[in-house]
Structure formats: C-alpha cells, structure tokens
C-alpha positions as CSV (number, residue, x, y, z in Angstrom):
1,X,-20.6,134.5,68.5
2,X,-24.1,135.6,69.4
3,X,-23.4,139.1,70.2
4,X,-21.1,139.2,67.3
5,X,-24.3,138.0,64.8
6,X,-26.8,140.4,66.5
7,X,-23.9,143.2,66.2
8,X,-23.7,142.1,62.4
9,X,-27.4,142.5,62.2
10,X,-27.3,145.9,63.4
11,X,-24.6,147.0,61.3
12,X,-27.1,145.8,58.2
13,X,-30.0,147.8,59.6
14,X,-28.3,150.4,59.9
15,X,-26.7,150.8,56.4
16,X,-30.1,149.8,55.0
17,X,-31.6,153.2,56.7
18,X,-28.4,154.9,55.1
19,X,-29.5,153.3,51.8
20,X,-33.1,154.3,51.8
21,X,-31.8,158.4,52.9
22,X,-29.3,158.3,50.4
23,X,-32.1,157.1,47.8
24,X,-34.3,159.5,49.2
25,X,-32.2,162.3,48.1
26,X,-31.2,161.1,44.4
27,X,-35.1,160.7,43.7
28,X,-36.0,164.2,45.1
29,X,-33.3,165.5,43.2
30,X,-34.3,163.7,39.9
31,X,-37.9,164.4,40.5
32,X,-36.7,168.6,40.7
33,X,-34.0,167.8,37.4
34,X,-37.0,166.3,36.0
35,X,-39.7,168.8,36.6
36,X,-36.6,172.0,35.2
37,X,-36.1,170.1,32.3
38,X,-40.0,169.7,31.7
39,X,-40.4,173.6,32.1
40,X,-37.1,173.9,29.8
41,X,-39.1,172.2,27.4
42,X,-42.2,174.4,27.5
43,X,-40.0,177.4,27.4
44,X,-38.3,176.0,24.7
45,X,-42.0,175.3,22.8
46,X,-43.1,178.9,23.7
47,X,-39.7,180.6,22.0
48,X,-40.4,178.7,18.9
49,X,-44.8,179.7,18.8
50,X,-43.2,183.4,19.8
51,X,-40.9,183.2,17.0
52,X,-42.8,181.6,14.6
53,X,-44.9,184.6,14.9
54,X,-42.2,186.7,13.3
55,X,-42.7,186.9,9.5
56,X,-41.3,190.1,7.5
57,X,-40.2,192.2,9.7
58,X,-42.6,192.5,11.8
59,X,-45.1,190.8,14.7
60,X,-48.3,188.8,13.7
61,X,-50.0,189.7,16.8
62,X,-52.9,187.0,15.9
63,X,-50.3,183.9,16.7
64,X,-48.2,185.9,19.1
65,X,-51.6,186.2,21.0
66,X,-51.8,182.4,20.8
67,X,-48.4,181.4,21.9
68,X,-48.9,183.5,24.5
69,X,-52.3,182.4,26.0
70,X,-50.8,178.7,25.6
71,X,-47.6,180.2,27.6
72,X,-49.8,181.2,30.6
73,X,-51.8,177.9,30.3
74,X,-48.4,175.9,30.9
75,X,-47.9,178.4,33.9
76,X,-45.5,181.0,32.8
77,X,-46.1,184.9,32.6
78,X,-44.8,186.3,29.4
79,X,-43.2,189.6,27.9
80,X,-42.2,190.0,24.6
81,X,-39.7,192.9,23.8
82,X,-38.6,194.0,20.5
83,X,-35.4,195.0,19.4
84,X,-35.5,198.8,20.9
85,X,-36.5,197.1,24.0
86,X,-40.4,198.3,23.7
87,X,-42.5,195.9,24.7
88,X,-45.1,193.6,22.3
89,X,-46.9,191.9,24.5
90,X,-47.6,190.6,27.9
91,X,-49.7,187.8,30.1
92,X,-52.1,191.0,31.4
93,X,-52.1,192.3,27.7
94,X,-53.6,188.5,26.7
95,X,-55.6,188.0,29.3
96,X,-57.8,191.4,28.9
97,X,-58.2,190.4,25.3
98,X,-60.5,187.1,26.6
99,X,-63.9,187.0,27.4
100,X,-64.7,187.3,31.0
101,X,-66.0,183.5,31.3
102,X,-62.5,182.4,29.6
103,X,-60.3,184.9,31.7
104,X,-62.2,182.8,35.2
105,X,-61.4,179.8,33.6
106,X,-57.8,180.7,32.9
107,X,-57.5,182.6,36.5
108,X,-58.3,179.4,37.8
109,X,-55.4,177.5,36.1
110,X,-53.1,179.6,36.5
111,X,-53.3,183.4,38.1
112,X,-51.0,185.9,36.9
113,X,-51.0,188.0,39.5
114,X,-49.4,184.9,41.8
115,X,-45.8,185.5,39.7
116,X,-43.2,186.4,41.9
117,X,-39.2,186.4,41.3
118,X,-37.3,187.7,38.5
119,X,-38.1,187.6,34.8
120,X,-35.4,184.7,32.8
121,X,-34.5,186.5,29.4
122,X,-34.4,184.3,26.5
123,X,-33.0,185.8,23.3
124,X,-35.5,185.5,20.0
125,X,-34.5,184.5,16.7
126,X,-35.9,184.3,13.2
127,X,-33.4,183.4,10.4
128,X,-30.4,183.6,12.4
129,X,-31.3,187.4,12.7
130,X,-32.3,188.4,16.2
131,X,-35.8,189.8,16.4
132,X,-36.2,190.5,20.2
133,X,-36.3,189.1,24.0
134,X,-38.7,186.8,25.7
135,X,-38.9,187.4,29.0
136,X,-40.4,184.8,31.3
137,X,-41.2,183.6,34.8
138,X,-43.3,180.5,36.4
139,X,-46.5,181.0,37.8
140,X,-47.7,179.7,40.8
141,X,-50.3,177.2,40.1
142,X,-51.6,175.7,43.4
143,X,-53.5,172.6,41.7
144,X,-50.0,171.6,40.2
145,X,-47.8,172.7,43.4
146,X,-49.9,170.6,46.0
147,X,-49.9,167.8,43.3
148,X,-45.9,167.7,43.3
149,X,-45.4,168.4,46.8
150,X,-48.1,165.1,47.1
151,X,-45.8,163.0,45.2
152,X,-42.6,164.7,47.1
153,X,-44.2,163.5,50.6
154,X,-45.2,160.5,49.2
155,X,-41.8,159.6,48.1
156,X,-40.2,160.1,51.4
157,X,-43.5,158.0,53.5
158,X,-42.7,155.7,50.9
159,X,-39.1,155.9,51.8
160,X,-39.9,156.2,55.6
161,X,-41.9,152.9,55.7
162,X,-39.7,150.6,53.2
163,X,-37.0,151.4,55.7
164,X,-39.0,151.1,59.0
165,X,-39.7,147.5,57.3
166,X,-36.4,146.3,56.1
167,X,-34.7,147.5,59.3
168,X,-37.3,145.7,61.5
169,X,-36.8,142.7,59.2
170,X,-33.2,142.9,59.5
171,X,-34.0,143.3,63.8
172,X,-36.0,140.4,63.5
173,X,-33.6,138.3,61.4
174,X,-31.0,139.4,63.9
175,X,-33.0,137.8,66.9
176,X,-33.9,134.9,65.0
177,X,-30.4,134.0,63.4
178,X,-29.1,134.8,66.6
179,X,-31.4,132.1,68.7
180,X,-30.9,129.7,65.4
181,X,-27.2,129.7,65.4
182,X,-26.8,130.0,69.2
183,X,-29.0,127.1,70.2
184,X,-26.6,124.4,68.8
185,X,-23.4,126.1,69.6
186,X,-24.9,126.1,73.2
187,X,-26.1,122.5,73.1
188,X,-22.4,121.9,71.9
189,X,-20.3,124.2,74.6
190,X,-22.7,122.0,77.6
191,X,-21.6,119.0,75.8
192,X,-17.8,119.5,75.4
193,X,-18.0,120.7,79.2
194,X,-20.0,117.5,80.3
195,X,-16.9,115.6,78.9
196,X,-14.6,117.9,80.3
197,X,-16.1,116.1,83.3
198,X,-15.8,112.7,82.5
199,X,-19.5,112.3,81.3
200,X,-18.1,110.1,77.5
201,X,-21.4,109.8,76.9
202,X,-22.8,112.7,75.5
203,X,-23.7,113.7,72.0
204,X,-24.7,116.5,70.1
205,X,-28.2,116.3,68.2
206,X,-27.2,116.2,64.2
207,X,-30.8,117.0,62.7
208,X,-28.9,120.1,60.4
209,X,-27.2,119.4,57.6
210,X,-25.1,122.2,57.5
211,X,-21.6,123.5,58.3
212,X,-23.2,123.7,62.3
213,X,-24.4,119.9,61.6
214,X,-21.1,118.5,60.4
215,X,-19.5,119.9,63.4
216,X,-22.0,118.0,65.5
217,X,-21.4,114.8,63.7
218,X,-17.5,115.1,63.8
219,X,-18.0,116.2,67.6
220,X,-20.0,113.1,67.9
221,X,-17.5,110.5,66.2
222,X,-14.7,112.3,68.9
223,X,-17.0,111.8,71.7
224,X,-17.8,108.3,70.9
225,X,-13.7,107.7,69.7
226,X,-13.1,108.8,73.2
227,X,-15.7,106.4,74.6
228,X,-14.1,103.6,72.8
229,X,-10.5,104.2,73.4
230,X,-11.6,105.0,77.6
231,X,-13.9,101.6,77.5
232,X,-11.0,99.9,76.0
233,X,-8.5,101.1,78.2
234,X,-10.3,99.9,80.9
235,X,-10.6,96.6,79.7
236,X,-7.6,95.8,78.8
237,X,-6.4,96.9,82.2
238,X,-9.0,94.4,83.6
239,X,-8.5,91.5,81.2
240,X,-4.5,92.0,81.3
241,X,-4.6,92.3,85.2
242,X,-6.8,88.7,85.2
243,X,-5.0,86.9,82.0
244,X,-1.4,87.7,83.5
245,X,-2.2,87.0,87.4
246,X,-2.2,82.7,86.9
247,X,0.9,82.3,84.5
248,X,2.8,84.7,86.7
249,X,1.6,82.9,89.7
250,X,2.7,79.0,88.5
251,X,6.1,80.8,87.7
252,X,6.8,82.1,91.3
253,X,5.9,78.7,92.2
254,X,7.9,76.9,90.4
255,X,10.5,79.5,91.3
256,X,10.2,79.0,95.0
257,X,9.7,75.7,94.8
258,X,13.1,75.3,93.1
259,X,14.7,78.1,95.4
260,X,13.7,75.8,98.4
261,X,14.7,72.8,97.3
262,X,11.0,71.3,96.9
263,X,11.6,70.6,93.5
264,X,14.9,68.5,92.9
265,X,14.3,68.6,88.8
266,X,15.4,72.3,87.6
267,X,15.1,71.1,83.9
268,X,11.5,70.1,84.3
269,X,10.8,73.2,86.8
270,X,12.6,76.1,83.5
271,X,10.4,73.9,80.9
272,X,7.4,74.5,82.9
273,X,8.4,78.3,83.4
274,X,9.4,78.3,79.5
275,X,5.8,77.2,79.0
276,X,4.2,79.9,81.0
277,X,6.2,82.6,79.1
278,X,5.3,80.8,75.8
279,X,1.5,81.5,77.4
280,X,2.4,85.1,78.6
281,X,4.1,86.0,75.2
282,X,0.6,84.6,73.4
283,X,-0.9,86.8,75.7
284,X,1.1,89.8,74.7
285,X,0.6,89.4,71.3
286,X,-2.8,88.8,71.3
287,X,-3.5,91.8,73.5
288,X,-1.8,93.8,70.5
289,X,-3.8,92.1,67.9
290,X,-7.9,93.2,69.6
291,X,-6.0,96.6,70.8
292,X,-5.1,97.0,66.7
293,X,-8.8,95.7,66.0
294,X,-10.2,98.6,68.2
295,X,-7.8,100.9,66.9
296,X,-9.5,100.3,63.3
297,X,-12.5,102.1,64.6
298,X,-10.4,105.3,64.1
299,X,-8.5,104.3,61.5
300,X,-9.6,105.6,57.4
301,X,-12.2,103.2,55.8
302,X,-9.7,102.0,53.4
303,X,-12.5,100.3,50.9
304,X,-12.1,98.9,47.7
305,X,-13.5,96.4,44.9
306,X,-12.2,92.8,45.2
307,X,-13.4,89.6,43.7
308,X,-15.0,88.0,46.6
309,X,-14.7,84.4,45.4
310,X,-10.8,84.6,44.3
311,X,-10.3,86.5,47.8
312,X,-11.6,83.4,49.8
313,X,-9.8,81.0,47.9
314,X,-6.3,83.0,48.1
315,X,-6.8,83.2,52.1
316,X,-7.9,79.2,51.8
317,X,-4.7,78.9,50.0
318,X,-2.7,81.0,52.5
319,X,-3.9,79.0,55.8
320,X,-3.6,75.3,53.6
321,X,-0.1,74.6,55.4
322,X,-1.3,74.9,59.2
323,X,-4.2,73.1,57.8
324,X,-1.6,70.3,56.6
325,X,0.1,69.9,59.5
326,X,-3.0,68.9,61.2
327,X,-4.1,66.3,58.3
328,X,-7.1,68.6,57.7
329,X,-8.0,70.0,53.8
330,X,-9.3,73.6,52.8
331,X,-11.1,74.1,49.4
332,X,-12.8,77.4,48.8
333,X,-15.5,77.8,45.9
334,X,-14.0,78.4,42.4
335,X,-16.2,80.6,41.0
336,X,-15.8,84.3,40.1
337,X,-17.2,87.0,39.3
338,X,-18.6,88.1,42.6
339,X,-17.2,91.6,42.9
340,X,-17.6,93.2,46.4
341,X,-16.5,96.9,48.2
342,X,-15.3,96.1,51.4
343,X,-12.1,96.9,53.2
344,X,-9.4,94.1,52.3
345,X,-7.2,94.4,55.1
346,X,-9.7,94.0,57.8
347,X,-11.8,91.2,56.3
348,X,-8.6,89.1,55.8
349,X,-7.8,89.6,59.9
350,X,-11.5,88.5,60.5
351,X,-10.9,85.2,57.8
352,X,-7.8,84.4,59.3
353,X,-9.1,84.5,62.6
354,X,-12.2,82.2,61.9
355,X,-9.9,79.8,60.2
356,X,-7.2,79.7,62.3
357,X,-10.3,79.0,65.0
358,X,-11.6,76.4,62.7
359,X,-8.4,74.5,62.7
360,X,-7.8,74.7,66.5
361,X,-10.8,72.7,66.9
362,X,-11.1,70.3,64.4
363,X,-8.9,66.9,64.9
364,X,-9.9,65.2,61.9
365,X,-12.2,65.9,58.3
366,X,-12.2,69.4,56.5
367,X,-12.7,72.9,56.1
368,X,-14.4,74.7,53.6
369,X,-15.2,78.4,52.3
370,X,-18.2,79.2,50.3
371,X,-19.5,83.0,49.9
372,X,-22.7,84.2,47.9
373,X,-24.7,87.6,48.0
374,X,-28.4,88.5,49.2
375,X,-29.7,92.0,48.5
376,X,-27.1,94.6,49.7
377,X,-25.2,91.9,51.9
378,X,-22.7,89.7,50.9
379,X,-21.6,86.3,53.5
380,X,-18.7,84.2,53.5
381,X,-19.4,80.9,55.6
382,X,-16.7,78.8,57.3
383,X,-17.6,75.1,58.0
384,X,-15.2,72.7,59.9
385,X,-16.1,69.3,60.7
386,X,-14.5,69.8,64.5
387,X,-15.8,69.1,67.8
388,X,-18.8,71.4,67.6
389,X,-20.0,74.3,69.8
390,X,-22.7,73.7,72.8
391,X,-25.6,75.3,72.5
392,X,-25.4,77.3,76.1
393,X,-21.6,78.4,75.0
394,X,-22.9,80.0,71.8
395,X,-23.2,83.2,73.3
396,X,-19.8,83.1,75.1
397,X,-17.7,82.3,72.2
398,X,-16.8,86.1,71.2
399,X,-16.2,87.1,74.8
400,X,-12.5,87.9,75.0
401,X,-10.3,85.6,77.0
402,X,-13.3,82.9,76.7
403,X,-11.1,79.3,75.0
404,X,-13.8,76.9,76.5
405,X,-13.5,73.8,78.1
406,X,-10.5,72.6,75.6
407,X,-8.6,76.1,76.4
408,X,-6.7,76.1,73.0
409,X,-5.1,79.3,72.3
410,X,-5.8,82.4,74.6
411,X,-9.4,83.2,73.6
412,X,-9.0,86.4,71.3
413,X,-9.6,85.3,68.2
414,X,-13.4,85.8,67.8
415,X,-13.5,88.4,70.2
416,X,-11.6,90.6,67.2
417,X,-13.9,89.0,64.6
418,X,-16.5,90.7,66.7
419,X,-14.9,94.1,67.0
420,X,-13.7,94.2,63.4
421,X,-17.7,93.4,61.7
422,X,-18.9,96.1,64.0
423,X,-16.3,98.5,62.6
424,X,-17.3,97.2,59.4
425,X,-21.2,97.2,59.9
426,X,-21.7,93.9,59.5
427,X,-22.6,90.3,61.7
428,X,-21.2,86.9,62.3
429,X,-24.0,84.0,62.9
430,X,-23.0,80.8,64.0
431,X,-24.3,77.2,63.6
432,X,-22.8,74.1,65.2
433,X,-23.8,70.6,66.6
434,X,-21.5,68.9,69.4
435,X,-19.3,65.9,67.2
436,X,-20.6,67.3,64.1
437,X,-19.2,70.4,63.3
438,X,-19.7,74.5,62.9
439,X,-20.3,77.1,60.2
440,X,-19.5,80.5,60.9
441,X,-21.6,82.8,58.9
442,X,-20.1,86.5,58.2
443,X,-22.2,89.2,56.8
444,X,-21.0,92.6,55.4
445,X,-22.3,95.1,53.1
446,X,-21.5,95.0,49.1
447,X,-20.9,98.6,48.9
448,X,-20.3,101.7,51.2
C-alpha cells in the first residue's frame, strides 16, 4: 500500500507539471492573440483618421499628416496610395516635415528605418466609394519588444516556479502520507503476526478516528474476543476436568463395590449413582449457562427502554413459586415510572440468578427487591433474611465452582452474575452479616 501511495503521489506531480506546460502555452498564446488584436485595433483607428481625411474628392494633407504621425507613434510605418496607385504619403514623407528636436523624439519611439517584412494592404473607403490603399507594417520598437518579451519570461518563471512548488508539495505530501498511512498499517501487520503466534494479547493503538482508527478498534474487539473465547476455553477445560473428576469417581466406586460384592444393597448403591448423575447433569447445564454468559460478550448489545420498577416486580413475580415451596415471600417495590436502557435479556439472567441464590440460602423470613437511580447509574438490591455471608468468603462468592461450606447448588450462579455486569459495564456489591442476612447490590448504567 505504501509504494502504491507514493506511486499515486507521483502520478499527481507529474500531471501538475503537465498542467502548468499546458497553461503555459494557452497564456503565451492569448498574450500573442491579445497583443494582434490590440495592433488590429490601432490599424483599425489609423484607417478611419486616414479616411476621415478624405472630403471631396480629394486628400486634406493637414489631417492625413496627423493620422499619420499618430500611425508611426503606435509603431507602424505608413503609405497611402490613391486610386491610380500613386502614392500620398508615407512615414519618411512625415517625418521630414518635423522639426529636428521632434523627429529625435519620435526616432526614439519608434525608428522607421527598423521596419522590416512586407507591407499588409488595407483597402480605404469614404461613403462606400473606394478612395485608395493603406499600406502598413509594424515597427520595431525596442522599449515595447523588451517590455513584452519581460512579461513573456516572466510568465513562464512564473510558470517554472508554481510548478517546481506544487510538484515538491505533492513529493513531500507523498513522503508524508506515505509514513502517515504506513505507520499504523505497520503497527497492525506486527500485531496480527504476534497473534499469529499465540501472543492474544496485543492491541493496536486507536488515537485516529478515522477509517485507519476503526480498523484498529474492530482489530482490537477481535483480538480481545479471541482472548476471551482462548481464556475461556481454558477454563472450562480446567474447571470441567476438576468438577467432573469426584462424581465420576463415587460412581466407579459404587460400581465396583457392587461388581465385587462389597455392597449387598444394589437399590441404595443406583440411588447413590442416580444422585451423582443428578450432580453431573447440574454440572452440564450449568457449564452451558457461564459458557452462554461469556458468549454475550460477542453477542449484539440488544438495549432497550424498560420500566425498571414493573421489571423487578414481574421477575419477583416469576421466582414467587420456588419462593413458596420454601415458605419464604418475595415483594418488589410498586412504584413506576423509573425508565431505564439496559439489555432485558441479560439483566433478567443476572436477577434470576441472585434470586435463585437468595432462596438457596435462606430457610426461613423473606426476600425483597427494591431499585432506585444515582446520577447515570441505576441499582437493583436483593435482600434475603438467610444465613448470611462471612466476611473472609466475600471475595470467593463469584469464583466459579465456589458453593461454600453449605455446598447447595454447583457454584455458578454468581460467577455469571459476574461475567454478565462486566459485559454490561456495570458492578455487584455485597452486604451481609452471618444469621442476619445479605443484600446484593447491582449497578448498571441508565443509558448506552
């Protein structure tokens, strides 16, 4: 892409030098257009004085003499011929008529004796009636020759330098554009080949906020999507490898133990194998539920207004009969009017999973749901009256596989609490006394 840039670059400076030549010859050539059709005019003036001078039937040799002493002034020698081709006057005939102080003066403008070339005729009229021929030719005046050839030389250094600059602009845009757009493309090629060799952990500076930028940033969310999805894979492999290792084990003992005789009741030995498959399909299923909670990292943001107050009370409403079958209550607030932009779907996985924990651990009392809004957060709090969290196990609560010394459940439930809020951009804070209870605290944005 670099050389393709500087080669684009080159292609510019290069028409730009065509530009400037080909404007170089259209303003040479008007300048010459413009300086014929300014003689055209002169000629034009010095017909009409010459014919003017023309008045019955014959020459007025007074204003003849006039038109054409102003006809050598404006650089042309003259001849006026009559009808039987004899000739009227002349520029020498003139200019032995002036004084000899006025002839140096006029010598000095213009020199007749410096006409070269042929004589242009020009046909002289007086009524429609023609009277006779100028004949006429320019005069070289050296004053008014240096001063257009001036302006012609200055019109191509003109020319010369306004391209020498834009082409070494163009050079130097070339260079720089080149370096500009190169630099991240480079930073991006050693990145993609550092993953290429394992290394997840790179990223791409995204200080641009152009088209360049936004390919950093979606190189970025694939890097760290690949991060995510390797860290997970290895976790799972881990935590499957240690979850599965003690049910399977207590199976093959009770297996053995049954094959060998050891064990003499085979309806209590398949109920205690039923009960580690009951564990091992808990397992399973939660396995699937934090793989789907990791999988939201990639999945669209999915956000939308809700009323945050009816929301709560419909999911307090939806977990009441698990709640029932324990002889515990749920009441949510009753307000409204709180409106939120959140995702739905996610934050009703993260409620059901702090209320299904809530009920796990509280034998007796209630549960309630309460939510409120502080600057650009909104919180939802979960309070049970349950057997209460220690204060050193706090920290260990959202660890996955982590059920504590009452080992209800298989310890995944706040673990994808955790990984959905950090999807989500938000926190979890917890309060609880041993015998007295906890509150779970979620915080979340209001808007996105």
């Amino acid at each position: 892409m670099r050389n393709k840039l500087f080669l684009a670059f080159i292609a510019i400076t290069l028409l730009v030098f065509t530009t400037h030549l080909i404007n170089e010859h259209f303003m040479s050539r008007d300048f010459e257009d413009y300086v014929n059709g300014t003689n055209q005019d002169k000629l034009y003036w010095i017909m009409a004085a010459v014919e003017g001078s023309y008045a019955d039937g014959k020459w007025d040799h007074m204003p003849l003499h006039e038109a054409v002493h102003w006809a050598i002034m404006l650089g042309f020698d003259i001849k006026v011929m009559d009808m039987e081709k004899k000739e009227v006057i002349n520029s020498a005939m003139v200019m032995d008529m002036l004084s000899p102080s006025m002839k140096r003066r006029m010598t000095a403008i213009a020199d007749i004796s410096s006409a070269t070339g042929e004589f242009e005729v020009y046909p002289l009229y007086e009524g429609g009636r023609e009277i006779g021929t100028l004949l006429a030719r320019q005069l070289s005046r050296p004053e008014v020759d240096n001063k257009a050839a001036v302006f012609r030389q200055r019109g191509k250094y003109f020319l010369i330098i306004s391209s020498a600059i834009a082409g070494s602009g163009a050079l130097l845009l070339a260079v720089f554009f080149t370096l500009f757009f190169a630099r991240p493309l480079r930073k991006m090629k050693e990145a993609v080949e550092a993953m290429a060799n394992g290394d997840l952990s790179v990223r791409v500076p995204t200080t641009e906020r152009d088209e360049i930028g936004r390919l950093a940033e979606s190189f970025n969310f694939m890097a760290e999507a690949l991060q995510r999805e390797d860290s997970l894979r290895k976790r799972l492999t881990s935590n499957i490898a240690h979850e599965l290792r003690t049910p399977l084990a207590v199976m093959k003992a009770h297996t053995e133990a049954m094959i060998d005789g050891v064990v003499t009741d085979q309806a209590q030995g398949l109920e205690n194998i039923r009960i580690e498959v009951e564990k091992l399909i808990r397992l399973v299923e939660g396995i699937e539920d934090i793989t789907k909670a990791e999988a939201s990292f990639f999945s669209k943001k999915d956000y939308t207004e809700i009323d945050l107050p009816e929301f709560i009370s419909r999911m307090a409403s939806a977990m009441q009969p698990l709640a029932v079958a324990k002889g515990l209550q749920i009441s949510a607030v009753r307000e409204r009017g709180l409106l939120v932009i959140t995702d739905p779907e996610k934050l009703e996985l993260i409620l059901q999973n702090v209320l299904s924990n809530a009920i796990k651990y509280t034998e007796k009392g209630r549960i309630s749901l309460d939510c409120g809004s502080r600057k650009k957060m909104f919180f939802i709090e979960v309070t049970d009256t349950g057997i209460g969290i220690p204060e050193d196990k706090k920290e260990l609560i959202f660890r996955r596989f982590y059920r504590g010394d009452k080992e209800y459940g298989i310890g995944l439930g706040l673990a994808i609490v955790k990984e959905l809020l950090d999807v989500m951009g938000g926190s979890i804070e917890v309060e609880s006394a041993e015998g007295k209870g906890t509150t779970f605290r979620i915080w979340l944005p209001a808007n996105h």
